[in-house]
C-alpha positions as CSV (number, residue, x, y, z in Angstrom):
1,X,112.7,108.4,118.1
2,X,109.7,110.3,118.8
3,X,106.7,108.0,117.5
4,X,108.7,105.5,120.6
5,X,108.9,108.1,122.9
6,X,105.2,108.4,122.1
7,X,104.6,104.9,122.3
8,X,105.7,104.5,125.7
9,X,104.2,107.4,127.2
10,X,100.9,105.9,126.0
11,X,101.9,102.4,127.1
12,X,102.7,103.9,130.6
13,X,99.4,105.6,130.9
14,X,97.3,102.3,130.2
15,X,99.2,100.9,132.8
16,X,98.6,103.3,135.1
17,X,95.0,103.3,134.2
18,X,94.5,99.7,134.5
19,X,95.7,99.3,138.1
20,X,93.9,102.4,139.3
21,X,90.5,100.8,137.8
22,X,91.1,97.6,139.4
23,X,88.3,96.4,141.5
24,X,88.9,96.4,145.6
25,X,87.2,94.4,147.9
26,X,85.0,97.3,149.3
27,X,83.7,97.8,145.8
28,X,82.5,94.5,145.3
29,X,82.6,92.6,149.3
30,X,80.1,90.1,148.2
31,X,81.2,88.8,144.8
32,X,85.2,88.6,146.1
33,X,84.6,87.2,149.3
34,X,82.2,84.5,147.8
35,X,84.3,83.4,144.8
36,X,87.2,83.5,147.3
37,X,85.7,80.9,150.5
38,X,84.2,79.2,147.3
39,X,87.8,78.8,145.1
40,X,89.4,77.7,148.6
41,X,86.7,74.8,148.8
42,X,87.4,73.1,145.4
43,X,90.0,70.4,145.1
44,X,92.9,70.2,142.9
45,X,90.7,68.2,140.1
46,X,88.3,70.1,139.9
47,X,89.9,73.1,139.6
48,X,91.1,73.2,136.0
49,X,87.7,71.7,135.0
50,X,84.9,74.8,134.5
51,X,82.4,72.2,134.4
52,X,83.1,70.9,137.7
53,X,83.4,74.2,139.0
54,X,79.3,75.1,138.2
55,X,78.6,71.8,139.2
56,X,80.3,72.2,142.3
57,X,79.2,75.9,142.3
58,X,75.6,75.0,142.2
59,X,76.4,72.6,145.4
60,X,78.0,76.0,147.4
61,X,75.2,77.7,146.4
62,X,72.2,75.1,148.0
63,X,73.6,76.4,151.2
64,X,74.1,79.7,151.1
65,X,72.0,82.7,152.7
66,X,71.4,86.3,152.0
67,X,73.8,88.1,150.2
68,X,75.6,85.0,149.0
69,X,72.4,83.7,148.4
70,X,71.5,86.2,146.3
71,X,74.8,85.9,144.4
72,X,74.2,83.0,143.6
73,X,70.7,83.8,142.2
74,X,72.6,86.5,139.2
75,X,75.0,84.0,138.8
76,X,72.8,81.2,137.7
77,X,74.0,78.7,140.2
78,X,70.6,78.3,141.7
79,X,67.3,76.8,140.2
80,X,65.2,79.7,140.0
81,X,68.2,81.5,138.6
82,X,66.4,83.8,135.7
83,X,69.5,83.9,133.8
84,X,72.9,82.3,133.6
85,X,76.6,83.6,133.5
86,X,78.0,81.1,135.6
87,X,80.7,80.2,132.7
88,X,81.6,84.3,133.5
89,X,82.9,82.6,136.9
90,X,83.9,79.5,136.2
91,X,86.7,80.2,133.2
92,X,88.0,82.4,134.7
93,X,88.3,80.2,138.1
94,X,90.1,77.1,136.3
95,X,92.4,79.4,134.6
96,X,93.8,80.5,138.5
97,X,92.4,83.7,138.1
98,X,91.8,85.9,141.3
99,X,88.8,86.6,142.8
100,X,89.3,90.3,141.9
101,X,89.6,89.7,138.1
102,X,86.5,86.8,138.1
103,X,84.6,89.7,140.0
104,X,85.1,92.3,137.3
105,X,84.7,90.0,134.5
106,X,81.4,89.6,136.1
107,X,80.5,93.2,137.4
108,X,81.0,94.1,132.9
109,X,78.5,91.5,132.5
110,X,75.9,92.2,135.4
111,X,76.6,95.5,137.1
112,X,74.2,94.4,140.0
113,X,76.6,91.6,141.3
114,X,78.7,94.7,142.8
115,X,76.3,96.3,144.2
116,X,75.3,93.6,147.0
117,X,77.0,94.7,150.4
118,X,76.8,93.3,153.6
119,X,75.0,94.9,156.4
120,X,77.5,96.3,159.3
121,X,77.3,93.4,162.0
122,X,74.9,94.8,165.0
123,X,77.1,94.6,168.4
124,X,74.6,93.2,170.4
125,X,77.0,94.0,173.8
126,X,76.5,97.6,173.3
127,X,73.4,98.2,171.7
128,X,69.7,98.7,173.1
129,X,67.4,96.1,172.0
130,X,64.2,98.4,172.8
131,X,65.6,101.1,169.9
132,X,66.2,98.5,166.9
133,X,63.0,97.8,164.2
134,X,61.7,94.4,164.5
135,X,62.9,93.6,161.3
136,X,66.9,94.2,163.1
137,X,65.6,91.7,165.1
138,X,64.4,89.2,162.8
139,X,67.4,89.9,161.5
140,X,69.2,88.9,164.3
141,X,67.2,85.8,165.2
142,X,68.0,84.9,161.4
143,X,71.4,85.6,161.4
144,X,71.0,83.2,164.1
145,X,69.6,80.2,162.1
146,X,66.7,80.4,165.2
147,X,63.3,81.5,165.1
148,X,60.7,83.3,167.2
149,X,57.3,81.3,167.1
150,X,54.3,82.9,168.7
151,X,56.2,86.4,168.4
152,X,53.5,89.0,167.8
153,X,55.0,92.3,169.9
154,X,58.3,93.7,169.3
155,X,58.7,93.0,173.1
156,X,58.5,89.3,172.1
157,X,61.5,89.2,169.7
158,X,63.5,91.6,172.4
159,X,62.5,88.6,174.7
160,X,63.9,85.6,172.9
161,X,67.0,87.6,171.7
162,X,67.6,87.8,175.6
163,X,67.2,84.1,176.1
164,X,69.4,83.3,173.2
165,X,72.0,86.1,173.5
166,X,74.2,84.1,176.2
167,X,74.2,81.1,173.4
168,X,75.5,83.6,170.7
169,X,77.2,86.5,171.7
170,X,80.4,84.7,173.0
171,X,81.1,84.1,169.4
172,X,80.9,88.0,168.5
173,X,83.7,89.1,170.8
């Protein structure tokens, strides 16, 4: 009666264990969010079929910028990929697995994939141009999709964020 006593104790534990070590969205924003707006963009045939899935994969990931991007790039779902544990993701996806679970099948396999974060969103309403580096503001202008040709000064970037800044900022409030 013991050894059961025992037994369930232990089972209890590994329970308890499991769900405190399961991964949260802060701990890994880039992977989850990704495999999530990625999963939601797959139809119903090609979701049981992890072939389709890196094939469509390597579509999503063409378009995709910066941290995504770069996701992407440890997955293997772009061309200069240096390695490849896109089946890592796309198993686990056709099974209906959650983006949670995918990402911490991944994170045991490449801790790095948990380490990209995105960068806090600069209000540009509130903030003073004059005091950001220019690479915020290239940072800006690429967030953006725009560019700055003939910018040499900092002033210059300050200049064309001005001139764009009605264009973009109504979408930030």
């Amino acid at each position: 009666m013991k050894t059961s006593h025992l037994v369930l104790v232990v089972c209890f534990l590994a329970g308890v264990a499991q769900t405190t070590l399961a991964l949260k969205e802060e701990d890994c924003e880039v992977c989850i969010k990704t495999v999530r707006r990625f999963a939601a963009s797959l139809d119903d045939a090609t979701k049981g079929d992890y072939k389709q899935i890196e094939t469509e994969f390597k579509k999503f990931c063409k378009a995709q910028k910066n941290k995504e991007h770069r996701f992407c790039y440890y997955l293997g779902g772009l061309e200069e990929s240096a390695t490849g544990i896109l089946n890592e993701m796309s198993k686990p996806l056709s099974w209906s697995m959650p983006a949670e679970k995918v990402c911490e099948k991944l994170k045991k396999k490449d801790a790095q994939i948990c380490d990209l974060r995105y960068e806090k969103q600069i209000d540009l309403n509130s903030v003073d141009l004059k005091k950001l580096k220019v690479r915020d503001l290239k940072k800006i202008l690429n967030d953006w999709d725009e560019s700055c040709d003939g910018c040499l000064e900092k002033s210059d970037f300050i200049k064309r964020i001005e001139e764009l800044k009605p264009k973009y900022a109504r979408s930030e409030l």
